[in-house]
C-alpha positions as CSV (number, residue, x, y, z in Angstrom):
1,X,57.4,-97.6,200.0
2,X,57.9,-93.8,200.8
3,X,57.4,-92.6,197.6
4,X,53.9,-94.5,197.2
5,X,53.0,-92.6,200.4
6,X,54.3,-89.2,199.2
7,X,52.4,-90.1,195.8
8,X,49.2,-90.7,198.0
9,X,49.7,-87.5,199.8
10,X,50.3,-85.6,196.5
11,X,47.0,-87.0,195.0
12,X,44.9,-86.3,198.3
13,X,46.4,-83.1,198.4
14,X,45.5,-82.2,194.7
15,X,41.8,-83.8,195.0
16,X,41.6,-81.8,198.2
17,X,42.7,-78.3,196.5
18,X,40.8,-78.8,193.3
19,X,37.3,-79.3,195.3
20,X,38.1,-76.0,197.4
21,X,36.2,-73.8,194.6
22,X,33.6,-76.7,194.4
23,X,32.8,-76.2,198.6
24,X,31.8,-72.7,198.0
25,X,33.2,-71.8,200.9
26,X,32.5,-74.9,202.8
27,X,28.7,-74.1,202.2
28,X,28.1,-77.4,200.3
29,X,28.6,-80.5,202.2
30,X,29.7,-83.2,199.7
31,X,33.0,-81.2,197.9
32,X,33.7,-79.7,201.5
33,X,33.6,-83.3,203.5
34,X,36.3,-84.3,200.0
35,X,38.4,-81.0,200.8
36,X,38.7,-81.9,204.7
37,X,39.4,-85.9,204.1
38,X,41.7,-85.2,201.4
39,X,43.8,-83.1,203.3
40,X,43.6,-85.3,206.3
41,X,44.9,-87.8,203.9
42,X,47.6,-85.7,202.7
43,X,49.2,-85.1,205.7
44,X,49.1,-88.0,207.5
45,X,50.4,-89.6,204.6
46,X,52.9,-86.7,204.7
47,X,53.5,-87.7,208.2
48,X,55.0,-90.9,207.4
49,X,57.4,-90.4,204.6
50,X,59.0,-87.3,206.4
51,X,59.8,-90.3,209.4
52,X,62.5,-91.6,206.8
53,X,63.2,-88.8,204.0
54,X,64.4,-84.8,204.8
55,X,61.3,-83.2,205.4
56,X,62.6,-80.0,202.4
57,X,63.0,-82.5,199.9
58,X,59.6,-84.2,200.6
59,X,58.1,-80.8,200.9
60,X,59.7,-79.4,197.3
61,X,58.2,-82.6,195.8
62,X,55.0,-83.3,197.3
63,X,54.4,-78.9,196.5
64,X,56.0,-79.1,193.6
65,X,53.8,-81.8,192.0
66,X,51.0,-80.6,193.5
67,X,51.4,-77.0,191.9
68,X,51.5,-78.4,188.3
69,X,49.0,-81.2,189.0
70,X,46.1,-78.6,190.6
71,X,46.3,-76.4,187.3
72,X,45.8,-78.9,185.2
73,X,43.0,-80.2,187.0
74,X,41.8,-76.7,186.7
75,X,42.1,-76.6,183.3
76,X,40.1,-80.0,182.7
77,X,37.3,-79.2,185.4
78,X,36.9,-75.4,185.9
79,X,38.5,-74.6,182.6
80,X,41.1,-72.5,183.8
81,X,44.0,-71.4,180.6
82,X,47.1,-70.5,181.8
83,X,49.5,-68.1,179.8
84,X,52.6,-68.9,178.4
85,X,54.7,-67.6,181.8
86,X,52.7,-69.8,183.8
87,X,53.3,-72.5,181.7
88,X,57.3,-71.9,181.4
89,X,56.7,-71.3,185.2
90,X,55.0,-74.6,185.9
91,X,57.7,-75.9,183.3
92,X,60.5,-75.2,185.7
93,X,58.6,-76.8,188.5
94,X,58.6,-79.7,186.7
95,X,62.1,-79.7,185.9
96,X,63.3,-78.7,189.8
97,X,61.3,-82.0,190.8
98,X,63.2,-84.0,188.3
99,X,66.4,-82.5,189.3
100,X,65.6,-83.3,192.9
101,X,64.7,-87.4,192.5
102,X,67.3,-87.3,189.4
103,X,70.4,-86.3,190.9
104,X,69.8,-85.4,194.5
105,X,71.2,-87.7,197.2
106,X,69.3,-85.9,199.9
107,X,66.2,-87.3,198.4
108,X,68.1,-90.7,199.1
109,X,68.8,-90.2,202.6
């Protein structure tokens, strides 16, 4: 059950992010009110998993997933390329997030 709460929290967090550039600086009302709620939503939901799992292993996943997740909702929406070291970059994000819920026993405690 934690993990479908950190998985809420990551999406929130990357709907949230994504809609930042939309607000225009919280000018326009609809992708601000979607930045503020989705961030609500992250943390609460944040809130609740760190209760039963080590708040630096929720913290590498939830960021970790969010990092990869927002640039390639960049790409699709704003279309934002990344270069080839942001890709390896992202690619090693990835792979530290599987590492962690891989072989980890923190992430089990």
């Amino acid at each position: 059950m934690q993990y479908l709460y950190l998985t809420l929290a990551i999406v929130a967090e990357v709907i949230a992010t994504s809609s930042l550039k939309a607000s225009e600086q919280f000018h326009k009302p609809l992708p601000s009110l979607i930045v503020v709620v989705g961030y609500a939503v992250s943390f609460y939901a944040l809130s609740i998993v760190i209760r039963t799992l080590p708040v630096g292993i929720v913290y590498a996943i939830w960021s970790g997933a969010g990092i990869v997740l927002v640039a390639i909702a960049a790409f699709f929406i704003y279309r934002q390329v990344l270069d080839l070291p942001a890709v390896i970059g992202m690619g090693l994000i990835i792979a530290g997030v599987a590492t962690i819920n891989l072989f980890s026993t923190s992430a089990a405690h």
